[in-house]
C-alpha positions as CSV (number, residue, x, y, z in Angstrom):
1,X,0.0,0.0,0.0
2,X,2.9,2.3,0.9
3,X,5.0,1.6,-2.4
4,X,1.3,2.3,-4.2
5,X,1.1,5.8,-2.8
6,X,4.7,6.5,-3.8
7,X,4.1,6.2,-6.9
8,X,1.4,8.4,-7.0
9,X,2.7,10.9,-5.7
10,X,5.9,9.9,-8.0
11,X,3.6,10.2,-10.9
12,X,1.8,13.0,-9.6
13,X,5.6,15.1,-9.1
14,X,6.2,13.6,-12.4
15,X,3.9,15.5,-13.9
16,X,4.1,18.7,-12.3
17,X,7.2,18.6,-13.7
18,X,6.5,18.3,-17.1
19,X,3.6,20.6,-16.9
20,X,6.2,23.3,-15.7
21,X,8.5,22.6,-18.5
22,X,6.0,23.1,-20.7
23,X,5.1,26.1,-19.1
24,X,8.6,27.7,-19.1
25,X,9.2,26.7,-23.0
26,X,5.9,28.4,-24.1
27,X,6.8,31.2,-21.9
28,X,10.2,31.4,-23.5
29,X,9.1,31.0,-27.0
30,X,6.6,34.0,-26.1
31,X,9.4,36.2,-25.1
32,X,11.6,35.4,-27.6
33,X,9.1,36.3,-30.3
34,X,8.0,39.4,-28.5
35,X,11.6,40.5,-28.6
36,X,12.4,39.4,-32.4
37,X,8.7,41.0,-33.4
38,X,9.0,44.3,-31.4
39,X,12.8,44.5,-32.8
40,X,10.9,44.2,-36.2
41,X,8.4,46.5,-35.7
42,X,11.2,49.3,-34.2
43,X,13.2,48.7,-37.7
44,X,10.6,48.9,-39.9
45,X,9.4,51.9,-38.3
46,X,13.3,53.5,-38.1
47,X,12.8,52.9,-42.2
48,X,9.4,54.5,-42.4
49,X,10.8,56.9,-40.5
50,X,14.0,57.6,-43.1
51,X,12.0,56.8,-46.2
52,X,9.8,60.1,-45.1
53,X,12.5,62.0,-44.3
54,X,13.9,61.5,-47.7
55,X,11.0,62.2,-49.6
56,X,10.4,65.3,-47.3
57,X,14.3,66.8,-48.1
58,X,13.3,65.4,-52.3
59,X,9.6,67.9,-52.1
60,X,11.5,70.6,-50.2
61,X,14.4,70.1,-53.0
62,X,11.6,69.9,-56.1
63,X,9.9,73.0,-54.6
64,X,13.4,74.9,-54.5
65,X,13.9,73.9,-58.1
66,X,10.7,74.6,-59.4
67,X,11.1,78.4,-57.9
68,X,15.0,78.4,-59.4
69,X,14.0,77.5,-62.6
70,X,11.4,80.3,-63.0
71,X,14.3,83.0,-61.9
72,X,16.7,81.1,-64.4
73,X,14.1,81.3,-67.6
74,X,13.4,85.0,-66.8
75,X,17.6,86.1,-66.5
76,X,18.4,83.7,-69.4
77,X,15.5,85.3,-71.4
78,X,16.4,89.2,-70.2
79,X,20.1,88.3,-71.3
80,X,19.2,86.6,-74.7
81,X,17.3,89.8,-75.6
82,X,19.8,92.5,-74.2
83,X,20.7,94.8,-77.0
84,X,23.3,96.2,-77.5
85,X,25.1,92.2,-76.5
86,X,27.6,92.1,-74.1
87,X,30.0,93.0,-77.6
88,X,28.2,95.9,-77.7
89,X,27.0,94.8,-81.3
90,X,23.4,94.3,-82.9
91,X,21.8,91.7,-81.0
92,X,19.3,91.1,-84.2
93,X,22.2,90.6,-86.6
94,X,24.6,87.7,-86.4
95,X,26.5,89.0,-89.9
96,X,28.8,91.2,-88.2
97,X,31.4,89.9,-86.1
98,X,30.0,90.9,-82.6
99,X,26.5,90.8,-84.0
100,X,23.7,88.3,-82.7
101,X,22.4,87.8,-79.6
102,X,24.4,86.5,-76.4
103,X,23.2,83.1,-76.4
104,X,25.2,82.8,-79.6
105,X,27.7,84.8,-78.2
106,X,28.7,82.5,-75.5
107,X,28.4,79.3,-77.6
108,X,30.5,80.6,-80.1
109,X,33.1,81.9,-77.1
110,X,33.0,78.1,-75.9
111,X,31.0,75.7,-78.3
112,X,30.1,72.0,-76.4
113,X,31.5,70.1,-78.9
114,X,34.6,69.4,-80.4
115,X,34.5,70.8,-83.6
116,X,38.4,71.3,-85.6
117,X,37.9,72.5,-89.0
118,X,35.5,75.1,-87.3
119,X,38.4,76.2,-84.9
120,X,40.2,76.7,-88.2
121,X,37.6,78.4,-89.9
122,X,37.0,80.9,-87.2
123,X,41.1,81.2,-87.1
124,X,41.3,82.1,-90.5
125,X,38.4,84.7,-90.1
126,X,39.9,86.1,-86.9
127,X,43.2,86.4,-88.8
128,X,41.8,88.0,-92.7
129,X,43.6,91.4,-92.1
130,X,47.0,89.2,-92.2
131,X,48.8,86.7,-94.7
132,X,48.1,83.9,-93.6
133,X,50.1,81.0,-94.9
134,X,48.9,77.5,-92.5
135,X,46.8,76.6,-89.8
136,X,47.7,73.0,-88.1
137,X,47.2,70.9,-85.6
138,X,45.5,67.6,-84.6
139,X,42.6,66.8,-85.3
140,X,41.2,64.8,-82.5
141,X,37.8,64.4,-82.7
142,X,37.8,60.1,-82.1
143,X,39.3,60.8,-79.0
144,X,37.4,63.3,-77.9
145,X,34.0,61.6,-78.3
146,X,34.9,60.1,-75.1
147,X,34.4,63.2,-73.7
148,X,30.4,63.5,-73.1
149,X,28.3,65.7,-71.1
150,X,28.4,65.5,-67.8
151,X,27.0,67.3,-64.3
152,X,30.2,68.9,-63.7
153,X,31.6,69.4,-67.3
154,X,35.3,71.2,-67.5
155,X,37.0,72.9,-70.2
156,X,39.1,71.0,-72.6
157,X,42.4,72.4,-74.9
158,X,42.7,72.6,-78.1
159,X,45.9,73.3,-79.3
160,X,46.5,74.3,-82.9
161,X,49.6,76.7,-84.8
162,X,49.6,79.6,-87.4
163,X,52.0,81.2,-89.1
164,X,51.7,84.7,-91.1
165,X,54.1,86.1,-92.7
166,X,55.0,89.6,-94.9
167,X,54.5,91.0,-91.1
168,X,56.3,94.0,-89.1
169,X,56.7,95.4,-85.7
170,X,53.5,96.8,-85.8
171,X,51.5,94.2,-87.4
172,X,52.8,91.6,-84.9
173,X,51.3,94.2,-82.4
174,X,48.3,94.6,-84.3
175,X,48.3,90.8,-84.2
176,X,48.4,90.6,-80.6
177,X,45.4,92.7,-79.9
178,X,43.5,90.7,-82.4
179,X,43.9,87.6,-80.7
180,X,43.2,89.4,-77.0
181,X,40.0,90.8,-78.7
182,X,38.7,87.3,-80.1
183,X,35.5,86.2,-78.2
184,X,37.1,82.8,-78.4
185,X,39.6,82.7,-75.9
186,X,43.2,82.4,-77.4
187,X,46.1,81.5,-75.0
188,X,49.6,81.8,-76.9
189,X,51.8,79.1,-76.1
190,X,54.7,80.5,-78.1
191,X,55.8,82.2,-81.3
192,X,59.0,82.5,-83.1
193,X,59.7,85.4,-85.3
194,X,62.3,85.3,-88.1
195,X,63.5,87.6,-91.3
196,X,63.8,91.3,-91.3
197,X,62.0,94.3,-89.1
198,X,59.6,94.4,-92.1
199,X,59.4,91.7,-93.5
200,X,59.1,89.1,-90.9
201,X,57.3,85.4,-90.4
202,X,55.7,84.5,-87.3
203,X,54.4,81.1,-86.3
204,X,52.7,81.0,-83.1
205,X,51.4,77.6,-80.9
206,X,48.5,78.9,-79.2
207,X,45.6,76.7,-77.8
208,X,41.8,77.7,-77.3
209,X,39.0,75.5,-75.3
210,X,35.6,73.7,-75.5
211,X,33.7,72.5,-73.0
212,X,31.3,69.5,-73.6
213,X,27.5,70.3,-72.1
214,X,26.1,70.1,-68.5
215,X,23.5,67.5,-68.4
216,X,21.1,67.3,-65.4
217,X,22.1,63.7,-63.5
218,X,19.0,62.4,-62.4
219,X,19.6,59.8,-59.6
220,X,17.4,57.2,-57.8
221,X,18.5,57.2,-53.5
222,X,18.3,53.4,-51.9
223,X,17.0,53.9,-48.5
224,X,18.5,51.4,-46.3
């Protein structure tokens, strides 16, 4: 009778036991998930919370833009029509040297594409006043394709040489200011001068620039 109630209460114990591990492993797993699920929650919402931020900063920035680009149509259209241009020529006539309008101005000053026979043309009109035996220099338009528009676009040489001859003191001079006056920036390199005080040859290296266009880089942002 004795070694029957023993294992009742064996049993019984037994039980308890198991009942408590139970108990405990639920309890755990609930835990456990309540921690990994509240960590979830907090990073999703610490995304949300970025991912609005972003697009906030993007409105505020598209706002901005909006406003600049009404200010930049009105100056770009107030300095197309200026007249005289900043030459002080005929805005309305682009047959005279520092005729037409600015716009064309500037793009002739620094065209966006690499153009050498027109650097050569516009050499040879520059120079018409003068005898003007050669215009050289690389043509280098293969390599320069490589070159394409860009946000942040910079100025690219392009070297070429002259030589006039049948010149003096004072055409060399005269020669000079020509080049300074050019709307096309001319930087001289070097010259060389040879033959007699009037009746001299100069060859000069100079180099002038293009600059490829500015393109507008629109970007897509990963918000991690």
């Amino acid at each position: 009778m004795a070694r029957l109630e023993f294992s009742s209460k064996k049993l019984e114990l037994d039980k308890s036991n198991t009942q408590m591990v139970i108990v405990v492993a639920v309890a755990s797993f609930l835990t456990i998930f309540c921690l990994i699920a509240a960590q979830g929650f907090l990073s999703q919402n610490q995304y949300k919370a970025r991912v609005i931020a972003a697009k906030a900063k993007t409105n505020d920035q598209l706002k901005a833009n909006v406003s600049a680009a009404g200010a930049l149509t009105s100056s770009y259209s107030n300095f197309v029509r200026a007249n005289p241009n900043v030459l002080d020529g005929d805005s309305t006539n682009n047959t005279t040297d520092n005729g037409g309008d600015n716009a064309r101005l500037v793009l002739d000053a620094l065209p966006s594409t690499y153009d050498f026979p027109a650097l050569t043309s516009s050499v040879e009109k520059l120079l018409q006043n003068f005898v003007l035996t050669s215009i050289t220099g690389t043509d280098d338009e293969v390599a320069q394709q490589a070159n394409e528009s860009s946000p942040t676009p910079e100025p690219v040489a392009m070297p070429f040489t002259f030589t006039i001859i049948n010149a003096s003191y004072d055409s060399v001079q005269k020669l000079m200011d020509t080049l300074d006056a050019s709307i096309r920036p001319i930087q001289i390199d070097s010259f060389n001068l040879s033959g007699a005080s009037t009746n001299m040859q100069l060859t000069v290296n100079a180099h002038t620039y293009y600059q490829p266009a500015k393109n507008l880089n629109i970007t897509k942002e990963v918000i991690k």
